[in-house]
C-alpha positions, 0 to 999 in steps of 0.5 A: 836891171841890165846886168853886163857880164863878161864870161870867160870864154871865146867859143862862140857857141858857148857864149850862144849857149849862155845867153839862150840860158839866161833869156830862158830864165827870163832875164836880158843880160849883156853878154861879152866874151873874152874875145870882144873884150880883147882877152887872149892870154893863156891861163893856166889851169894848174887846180886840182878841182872843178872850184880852183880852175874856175876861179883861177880863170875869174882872177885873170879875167878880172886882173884883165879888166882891171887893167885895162879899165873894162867896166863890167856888173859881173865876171863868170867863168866855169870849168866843167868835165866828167867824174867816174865814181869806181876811178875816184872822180877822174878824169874830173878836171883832167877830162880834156887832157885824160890821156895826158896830151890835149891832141890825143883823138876822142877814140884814144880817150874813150879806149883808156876811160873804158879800159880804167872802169874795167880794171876796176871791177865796177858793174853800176859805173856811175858818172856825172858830168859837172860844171862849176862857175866862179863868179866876181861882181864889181864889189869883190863879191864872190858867188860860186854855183855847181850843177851836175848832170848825173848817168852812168858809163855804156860798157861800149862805145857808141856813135862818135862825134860831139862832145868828148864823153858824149858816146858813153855816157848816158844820163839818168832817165835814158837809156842809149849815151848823148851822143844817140840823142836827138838835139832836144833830148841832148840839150835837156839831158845834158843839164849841169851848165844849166843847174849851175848858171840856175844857182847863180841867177837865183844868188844874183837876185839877191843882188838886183 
């Protein structure tokens, strides 16, 4: 069964990302993003969790469709960041705008995320990295899945450069941050988004 999903976002390496995903688990979905449905709203994401972001994202999407008559099997948005156990969770869903500014530098960033776990005394600086995805189907059903990716803090940054957090943190199992990792090891180490897009497809069984 050919299942068509809008999933709520425009960056098409992310979107790229999704479909190689969901061809991995063996299944052929119809991919459509926010901007080849013609979606270019802002949304604002005033949650103050992973869970409601997401699903205030889902809400807009679908209102969107609904709208203006987009057929669709299945909605799916996510939203995703870092969570440092000794800060209580932050930046959580802060991790874009940490320094309360979305055109603060990555080095500006890490400075006060570091500066932070230091004040607190810490020495094992747990962290995961975690994405949530709130997803409708066509009835109304709601299906929310949560992956996480798990590591710990460097007490210094490393190589600049990718994703904002990837120069300090260091998933179990490794010993240098992601951003000292090979592509290979990168993509097989930073695994929350495929944790969280694996629960879904093994609920949206349930429904094929």
């Amino acid at each position: 069964m050919l299942i068509k999903m809008i999933y709520g976002s425009s960056n098409a390496n992310k979107v790229k990302d999704i479909k190689q995903i969901i061809e991995a688990h063996g299944e052929k979905w119809k991919i459509l993003s926010l901007k080849d449905i013609g979606f270019t709203g802002e949304i604002e994401e005033n949650g103050t969790t992973f869970e409601e972001n997401s699903e205030i994202k889902a809400i807009a999407v679908r209102d969107f469709c609904e709208k203006n008559n987009i057929k669709y099997d299945l909605i799916t948005t996510d939203d995703a960041g870092l969570c440092v156990d000794c800060l209580n969770g932050e930046p959580g869903v802060y991790s874009a705008r940490y320094t309360g500014t979305h055109n603060a530098t990555q080095e500006e960033i890490l400075k006060k995320l570091l500066d932070n776990i230091q004040k607190t005394g810490d020495t094992k600086r747990e962290a995961k990295f975690v994405c949530v995805l709130t997803s409708f189907l066509k009835d109304g059903t709601k299906i929310v899945s949560r992956g996480e990716c798990i590591g710990k803090i460097a007490k210094q940054v490393k190589k600049y450069g990718g994703l904002t957090y990837s120069p300090v943190f260091i998933p179990d199992g490794y010993s240098v941050p992601m951003s000292e990792l090979s592509a290979e090891e990168y993509e097989k180490a930073h695994n929350h988004r495929d944790r969280a897009f694996s629960q879904l497809l093994e609920q949206m069984r349930l429904y094929m």
